[in-house]
N, C-alpha and C positions, 0 to 999 in steps of 0.2 A: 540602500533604502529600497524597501520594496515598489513596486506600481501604487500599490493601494496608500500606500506613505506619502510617495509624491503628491498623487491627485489630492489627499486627506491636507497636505501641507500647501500647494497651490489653494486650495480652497478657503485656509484659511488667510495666506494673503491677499489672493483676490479680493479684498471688500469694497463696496463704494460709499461714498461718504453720502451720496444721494442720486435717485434713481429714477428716471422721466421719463418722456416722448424725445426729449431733444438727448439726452444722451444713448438712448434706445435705436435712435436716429443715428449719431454718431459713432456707434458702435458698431453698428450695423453694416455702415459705409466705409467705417476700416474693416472689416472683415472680408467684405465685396471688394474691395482693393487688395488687399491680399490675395484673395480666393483668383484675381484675374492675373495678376502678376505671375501666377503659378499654373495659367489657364487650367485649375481644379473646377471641373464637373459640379458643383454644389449647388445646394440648396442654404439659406442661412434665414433665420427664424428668430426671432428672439416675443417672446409672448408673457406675457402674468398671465393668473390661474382662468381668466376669461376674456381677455381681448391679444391678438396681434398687435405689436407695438411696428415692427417690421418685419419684411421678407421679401428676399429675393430670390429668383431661380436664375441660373448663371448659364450659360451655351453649353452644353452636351449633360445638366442636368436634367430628370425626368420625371416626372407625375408620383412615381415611386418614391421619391427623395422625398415628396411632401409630407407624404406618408410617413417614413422614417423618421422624421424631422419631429413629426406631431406625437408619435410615439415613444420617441428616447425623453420630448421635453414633458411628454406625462409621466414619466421616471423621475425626472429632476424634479419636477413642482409638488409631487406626491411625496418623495421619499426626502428634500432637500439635498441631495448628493448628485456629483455628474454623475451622468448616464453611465461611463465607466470603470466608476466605482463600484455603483451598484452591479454592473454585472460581474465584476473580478469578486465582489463579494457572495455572489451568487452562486460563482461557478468552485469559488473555496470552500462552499458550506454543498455544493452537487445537488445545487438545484437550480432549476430554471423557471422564467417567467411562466405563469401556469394558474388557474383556478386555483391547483392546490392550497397557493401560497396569497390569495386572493388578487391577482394580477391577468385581465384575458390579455393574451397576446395579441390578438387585435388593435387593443387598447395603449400598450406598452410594451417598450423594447429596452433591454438593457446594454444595448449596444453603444460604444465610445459618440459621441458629440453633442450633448446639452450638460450644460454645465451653468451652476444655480447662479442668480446675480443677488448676492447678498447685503445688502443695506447694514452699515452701523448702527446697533441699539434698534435693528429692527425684523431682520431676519431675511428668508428668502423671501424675494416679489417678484422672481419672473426665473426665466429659464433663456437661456441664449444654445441654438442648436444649429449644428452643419451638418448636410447630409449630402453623401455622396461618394466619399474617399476609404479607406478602413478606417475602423472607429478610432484606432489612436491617432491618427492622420488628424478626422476631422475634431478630437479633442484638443489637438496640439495648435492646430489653426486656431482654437477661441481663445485658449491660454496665450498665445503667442502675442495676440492683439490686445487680450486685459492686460497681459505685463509692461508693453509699452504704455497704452493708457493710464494705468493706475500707477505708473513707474516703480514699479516691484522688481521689472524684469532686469 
């Protein structure tokens, strides 16, 4: 199975049956508890398409991460795909984030860690994103934590 198989198959067991503040909350906090158990450098972000639900910046993460965080989860909420996807789709079709493709880089990164929070019979509402590790690093840390939660894994 390729990369692009996997992430395409995680995404679609990852779903939630329903999607808030308190699980946003709760997801968040497994993440952060992962993220320190590994003492990983992160940033973790989980946002819908106009407010912050959560986020934290963890000890040897940086202003930077925020940054990255904010840009891979306007990949996810734009296009409904992780961030990872989108870019291994990008880089198989030799292109990259660009005006051309109407994407400023500023704006958006196609680099691994936002990955969509998808709702039953409702679609993507938010984007869950780490920053700070290599992109499949920080993909695998939010997969890691929805497969126990959503007990898929």
């Amino acid at each position: 199975m390729s990369l692009i198989e996997t992430i395409e198959r995680q995404e679609s067991l990852l779903v939630f049956k329903s999607f808030d503040e308190r699980v946003a909350l709760d997801v968040g906090q497994r993440i952060v508890d992962l993220a320190l158990s590994q003492k990983a450098p992160v940033v973790i972000d989980i946002r819908t398409p106009d407010r912050t639900l959560f986020h934290a910046a963890l000890p040897g993460a940086s202003p930077d991460n925020d940054h990255w965080a904010r840009r891979k989860s306007n990949v996810t909420l734009r296009m409904h795909k992780a961030s990872l996807r989108v870019g291994e789709l990008n880089r198989a079709r030799g292109r990259i984030v660009s005006a051309e493709i109407g994407l400023d880089p500023m704006d958006y990164a196609d680099h691994g860690g936002s990955f969509p929070v998808r709702v039953e019979g409702t679609g993507v509402v938010a984007a869950i994103t780490v920053s700070g590790l290599k992109s499949e690093e920080d993909h695998a840390m939010i997969v890691t934590v929805l497969e126990a939660y959503l007990g898929t894994g």
